[in-house]
C-alpha positions as YAML, in Angstrom:
chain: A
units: angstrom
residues:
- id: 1
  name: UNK
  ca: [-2.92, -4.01, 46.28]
- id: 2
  name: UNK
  ca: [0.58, -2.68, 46.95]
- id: 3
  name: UNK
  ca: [0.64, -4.91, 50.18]
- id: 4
  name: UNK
  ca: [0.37, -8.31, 47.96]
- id: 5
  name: UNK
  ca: [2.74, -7.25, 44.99]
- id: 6
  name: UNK
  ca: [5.69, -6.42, 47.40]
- id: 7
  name: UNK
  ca: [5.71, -10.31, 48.83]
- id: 8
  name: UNK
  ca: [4.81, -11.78, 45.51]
- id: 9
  name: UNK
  ca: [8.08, -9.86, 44.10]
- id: 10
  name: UNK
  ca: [10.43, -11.36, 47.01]
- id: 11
  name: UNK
  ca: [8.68, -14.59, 46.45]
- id: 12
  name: UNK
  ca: [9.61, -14.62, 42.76]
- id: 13
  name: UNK
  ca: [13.09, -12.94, 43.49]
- id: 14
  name: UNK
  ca: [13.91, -15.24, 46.43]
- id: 15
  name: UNK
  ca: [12.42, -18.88, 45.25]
- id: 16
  name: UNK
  ca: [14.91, -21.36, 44.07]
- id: 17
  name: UNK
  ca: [14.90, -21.96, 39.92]
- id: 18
  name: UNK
  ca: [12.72, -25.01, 39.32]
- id: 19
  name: UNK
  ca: [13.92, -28.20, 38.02]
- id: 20
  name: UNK
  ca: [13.09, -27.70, 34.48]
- id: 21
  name: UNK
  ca: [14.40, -24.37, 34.67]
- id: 22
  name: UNK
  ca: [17.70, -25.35, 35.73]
- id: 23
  name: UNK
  ca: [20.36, -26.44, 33.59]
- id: 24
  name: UNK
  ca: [20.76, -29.94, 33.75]
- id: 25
  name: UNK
  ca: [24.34, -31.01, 34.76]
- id: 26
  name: UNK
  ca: [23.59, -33.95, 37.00]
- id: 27
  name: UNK
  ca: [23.32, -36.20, 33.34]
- id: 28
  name: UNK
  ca: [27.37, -35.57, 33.19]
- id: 29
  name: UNK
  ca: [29.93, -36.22, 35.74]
- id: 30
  name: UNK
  ca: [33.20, -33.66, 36.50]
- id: 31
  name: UNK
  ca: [35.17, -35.62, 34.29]
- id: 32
  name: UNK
  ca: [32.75, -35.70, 31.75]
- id: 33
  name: UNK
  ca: [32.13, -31.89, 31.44]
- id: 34
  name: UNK
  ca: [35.74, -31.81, 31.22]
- id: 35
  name: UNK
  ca: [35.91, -33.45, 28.61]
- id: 36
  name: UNK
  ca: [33.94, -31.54, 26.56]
- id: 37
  name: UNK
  ca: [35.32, -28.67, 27.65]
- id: 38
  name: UNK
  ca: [38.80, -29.99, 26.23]
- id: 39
  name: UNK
  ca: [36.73, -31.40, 22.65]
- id: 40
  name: UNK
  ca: [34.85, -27.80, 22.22]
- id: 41
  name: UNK
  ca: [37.14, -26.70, 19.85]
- id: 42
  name: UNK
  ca: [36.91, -29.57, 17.60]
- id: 43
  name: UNK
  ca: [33.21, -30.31, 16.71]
- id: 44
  name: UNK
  ca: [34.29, -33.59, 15.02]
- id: 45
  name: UNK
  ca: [36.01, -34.96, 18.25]
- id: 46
  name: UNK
  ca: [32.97, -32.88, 20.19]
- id: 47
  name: UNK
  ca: [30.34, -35.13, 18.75]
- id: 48
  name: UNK
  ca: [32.58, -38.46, 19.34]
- id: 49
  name: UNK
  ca: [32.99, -37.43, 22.88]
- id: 50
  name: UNK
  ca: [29.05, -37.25, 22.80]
- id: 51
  name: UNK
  ca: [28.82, -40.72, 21.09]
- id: 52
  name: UNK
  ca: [31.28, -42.18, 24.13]
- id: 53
  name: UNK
  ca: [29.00, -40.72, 26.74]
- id: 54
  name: UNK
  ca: [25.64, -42.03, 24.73]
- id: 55
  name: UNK
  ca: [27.74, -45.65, 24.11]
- id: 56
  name: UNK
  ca: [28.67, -45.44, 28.52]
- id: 57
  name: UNK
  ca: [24.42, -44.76, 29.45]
- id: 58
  name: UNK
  ca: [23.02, -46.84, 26.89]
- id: 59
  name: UNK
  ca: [25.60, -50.10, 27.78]
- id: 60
  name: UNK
  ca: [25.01, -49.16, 31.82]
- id: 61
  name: UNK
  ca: [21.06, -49.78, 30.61]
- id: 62
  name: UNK
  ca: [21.96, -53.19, 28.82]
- id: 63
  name: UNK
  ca: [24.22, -54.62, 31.93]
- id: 64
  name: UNK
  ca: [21.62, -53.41, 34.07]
- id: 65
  name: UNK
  ca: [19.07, -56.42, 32.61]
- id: 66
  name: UNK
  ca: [22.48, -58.61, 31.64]
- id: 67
  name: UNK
  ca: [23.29, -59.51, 35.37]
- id: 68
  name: UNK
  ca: [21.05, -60.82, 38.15]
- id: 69
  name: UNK
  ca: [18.33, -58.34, 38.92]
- id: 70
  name: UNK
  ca: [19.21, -56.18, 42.33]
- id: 71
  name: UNK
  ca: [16.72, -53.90, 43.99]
- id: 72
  name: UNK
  ca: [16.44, -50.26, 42.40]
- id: 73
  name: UNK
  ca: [16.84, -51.70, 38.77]
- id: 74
  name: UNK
  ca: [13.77, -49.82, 37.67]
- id: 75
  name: UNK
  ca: [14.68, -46.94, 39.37]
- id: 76
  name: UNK
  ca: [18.46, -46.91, 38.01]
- id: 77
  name: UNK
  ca: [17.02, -47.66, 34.42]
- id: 78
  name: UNK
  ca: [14.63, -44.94, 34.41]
- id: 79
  name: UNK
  ca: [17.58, -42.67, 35.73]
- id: 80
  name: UNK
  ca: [19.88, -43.50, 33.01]
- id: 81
  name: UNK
  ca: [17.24, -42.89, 30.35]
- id: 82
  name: UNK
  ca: [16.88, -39.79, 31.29]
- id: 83
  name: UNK
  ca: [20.83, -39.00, 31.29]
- id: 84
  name: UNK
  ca: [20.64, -40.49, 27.89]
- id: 85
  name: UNK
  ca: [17.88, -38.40, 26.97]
- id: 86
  name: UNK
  ca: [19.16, -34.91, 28.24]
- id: 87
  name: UNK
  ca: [22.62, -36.02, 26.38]
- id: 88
  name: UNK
  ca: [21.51, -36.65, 23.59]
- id: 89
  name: UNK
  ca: [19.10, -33.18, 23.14]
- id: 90
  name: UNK
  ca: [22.64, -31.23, 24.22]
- id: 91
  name: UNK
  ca: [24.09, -33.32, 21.27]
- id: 92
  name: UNK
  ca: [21.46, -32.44, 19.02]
- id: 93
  name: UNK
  ca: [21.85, -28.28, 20.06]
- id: 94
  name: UNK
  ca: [25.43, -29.03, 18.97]
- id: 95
  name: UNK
  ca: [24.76, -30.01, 15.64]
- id: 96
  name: UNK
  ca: [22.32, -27.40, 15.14]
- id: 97
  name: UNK
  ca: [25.02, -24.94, 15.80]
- id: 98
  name: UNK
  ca: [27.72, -26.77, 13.67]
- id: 99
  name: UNK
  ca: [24.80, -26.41, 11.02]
- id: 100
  name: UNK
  ca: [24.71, -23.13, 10.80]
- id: 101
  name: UNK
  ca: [28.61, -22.19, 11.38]
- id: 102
  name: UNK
  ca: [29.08, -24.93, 8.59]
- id: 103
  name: UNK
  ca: [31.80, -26.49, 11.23]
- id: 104
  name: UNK
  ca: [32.98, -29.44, 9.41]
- id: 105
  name: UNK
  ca: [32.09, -33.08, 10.91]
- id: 106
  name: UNK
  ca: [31.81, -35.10, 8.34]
- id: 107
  name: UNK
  ca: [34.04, -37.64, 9.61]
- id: 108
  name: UNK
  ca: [32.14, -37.89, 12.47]
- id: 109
  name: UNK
  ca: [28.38, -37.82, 10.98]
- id: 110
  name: UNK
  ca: [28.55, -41.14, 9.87]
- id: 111
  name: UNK
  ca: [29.68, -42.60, 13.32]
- id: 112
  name: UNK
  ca: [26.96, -40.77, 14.74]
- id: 113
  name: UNK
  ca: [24.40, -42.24, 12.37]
- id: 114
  name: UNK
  ca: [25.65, -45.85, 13.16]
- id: 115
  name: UNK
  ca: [24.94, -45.74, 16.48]
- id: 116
  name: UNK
  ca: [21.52, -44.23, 16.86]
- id: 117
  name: UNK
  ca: [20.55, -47.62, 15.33]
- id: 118
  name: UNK
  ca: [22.38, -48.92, 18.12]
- id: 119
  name: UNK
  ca: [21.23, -46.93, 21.00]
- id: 120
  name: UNK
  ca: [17.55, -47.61, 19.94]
- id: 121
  name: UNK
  ca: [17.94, -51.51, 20.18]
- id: 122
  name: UNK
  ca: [19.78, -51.34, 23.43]
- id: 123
  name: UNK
  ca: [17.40, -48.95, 24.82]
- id: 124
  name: UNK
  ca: [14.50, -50.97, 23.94]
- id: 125
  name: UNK
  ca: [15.73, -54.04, 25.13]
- id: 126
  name: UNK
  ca: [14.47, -53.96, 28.79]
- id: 127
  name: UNK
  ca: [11.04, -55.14, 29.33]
- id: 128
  name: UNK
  ca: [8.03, -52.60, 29.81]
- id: 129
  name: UNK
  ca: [7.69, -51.01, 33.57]
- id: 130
  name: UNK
  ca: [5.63, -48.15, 34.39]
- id: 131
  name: UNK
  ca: [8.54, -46.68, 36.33]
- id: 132
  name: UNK
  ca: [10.54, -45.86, 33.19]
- id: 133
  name: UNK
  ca: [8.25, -46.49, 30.24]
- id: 134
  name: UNK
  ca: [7.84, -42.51, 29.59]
- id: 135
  name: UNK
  ca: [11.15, -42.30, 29.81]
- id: 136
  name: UNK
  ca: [12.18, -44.77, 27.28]
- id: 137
  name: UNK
  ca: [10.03, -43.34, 24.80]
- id: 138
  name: UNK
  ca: [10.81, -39.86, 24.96]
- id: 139
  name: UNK
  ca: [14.54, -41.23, 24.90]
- id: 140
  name: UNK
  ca: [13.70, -43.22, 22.04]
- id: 141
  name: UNK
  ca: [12.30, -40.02, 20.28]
- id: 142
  name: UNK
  ca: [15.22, -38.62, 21.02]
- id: 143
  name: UNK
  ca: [17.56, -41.20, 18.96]
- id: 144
  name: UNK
  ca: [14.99, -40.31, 15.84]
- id: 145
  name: UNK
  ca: [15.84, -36.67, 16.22]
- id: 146
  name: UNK
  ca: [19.65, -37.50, 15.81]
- id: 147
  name: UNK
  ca: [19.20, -39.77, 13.12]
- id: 148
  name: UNK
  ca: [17.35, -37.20, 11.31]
- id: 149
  name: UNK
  ca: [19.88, -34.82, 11.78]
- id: 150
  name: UNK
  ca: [22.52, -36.81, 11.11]
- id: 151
  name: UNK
  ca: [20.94, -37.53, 8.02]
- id: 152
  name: UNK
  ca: [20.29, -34.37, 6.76]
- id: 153
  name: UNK
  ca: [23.37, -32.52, 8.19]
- id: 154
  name: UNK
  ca: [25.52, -35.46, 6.34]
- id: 155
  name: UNK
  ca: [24.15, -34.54, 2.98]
- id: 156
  name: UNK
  ca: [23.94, -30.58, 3.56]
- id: 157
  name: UNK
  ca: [27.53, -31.11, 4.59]
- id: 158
  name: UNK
  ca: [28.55, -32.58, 1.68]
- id: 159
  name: UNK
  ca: [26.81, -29.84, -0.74]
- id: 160
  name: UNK
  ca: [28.76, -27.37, 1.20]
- id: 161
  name: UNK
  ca: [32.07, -28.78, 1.49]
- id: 162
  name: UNK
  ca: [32.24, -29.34, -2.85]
- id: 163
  name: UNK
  ca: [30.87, -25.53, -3.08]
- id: 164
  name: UNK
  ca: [33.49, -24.44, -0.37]
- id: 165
  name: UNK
  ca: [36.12, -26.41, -0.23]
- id: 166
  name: UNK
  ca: [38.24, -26.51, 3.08]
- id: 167
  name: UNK
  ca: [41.90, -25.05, 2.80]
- id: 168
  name: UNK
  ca: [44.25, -27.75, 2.84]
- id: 169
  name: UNK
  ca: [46.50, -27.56, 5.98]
- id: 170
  name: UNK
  ca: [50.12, -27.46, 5.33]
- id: 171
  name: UNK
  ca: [51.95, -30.17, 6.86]
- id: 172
  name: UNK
  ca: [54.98, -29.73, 8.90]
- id: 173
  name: UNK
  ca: [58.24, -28.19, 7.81]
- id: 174
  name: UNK
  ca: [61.64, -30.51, 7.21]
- id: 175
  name: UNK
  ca: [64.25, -27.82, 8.57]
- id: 176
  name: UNK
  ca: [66.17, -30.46, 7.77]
- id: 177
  name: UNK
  ca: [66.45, -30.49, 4.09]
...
């Protein structure tokens, strides 16, 4: 027994982290990241930076079936949904977290909510294929979990900001006067 659990344990130890199990950085590109990385400490602009890279996936879906069809189409489509998809879910952790810290987005809630009705037209726009049929639908499901939160988080939001008002910010001096 003590022969098998030695090469099972170097297996385990030694065996690359599966796909699901990695985190999934191949939906953003350098200059992406980097740009959240620059919009983390302003959850308003973080979520419009999320809305950008949502807008850039689901217009590359709608240009893909706008122009002459080229080989890979399906292949590029079914790609992009799932970009869109793993976006979006990293966009919906972030406003789980701004829930809870009470990190005020207001301003942006209501963009967000706009264009989840967008992003579900565009996205199902292209006509049904097995290659990326899954993957429309689970991004699809994913658009109904942002609308929902954007729904909800807009008027928890608002209860919370009357009850605890944010402190004013004082504008600059004049040294001048």
């Amino acid at each position: 027994m003590p022969r098998l659990v030695c090469p099972a344990l170097i297996l385990l130890v030694l065996h690359p982290p599966l796909r699901a199990q990695s985190s999934d950085t191949s939906s953003l590109s350098d200059r992406e990241v980097e740009q959240l990385r620059d919009s983390a400490y302003v959850p308003r602009d973080r979520v419009l930076v999320f809305i950008k890279f949502l807008d850039d996936r689901s217009n590359a879906i709608h240009d893909l079936f706008a122009r002459p069809r080229r080989p890979g189409r399906e292949q590029d489509t079914h790609d992009l949904l799932e970009q869109f998809t793993s976006i979006a879910n990293e966009l919906e952790d972030n406003l789980d977290d701004y829930s809870t810290r009470h990190s005020d987005i207001r301003k942006s809630l209501p963009k967000l909510l706009e264009a989840t009705d967008r992003w579900a037209s565009m996205i199902k726009s292209p006509p049904d294929n097995e290659a990326y049929n899954v993957s429309r639908k689970l991004a699809l499901e994913a658009i109904r979990d942002l609308r929902q939160d954007s729904t909800e988080l807009i008027a928890s939001q608002k209860t919370w900001f009357a009850a605890h008002p944010p402190a004013k910010e004082n504008g600059p001096i004049d040294v001048l006067r």
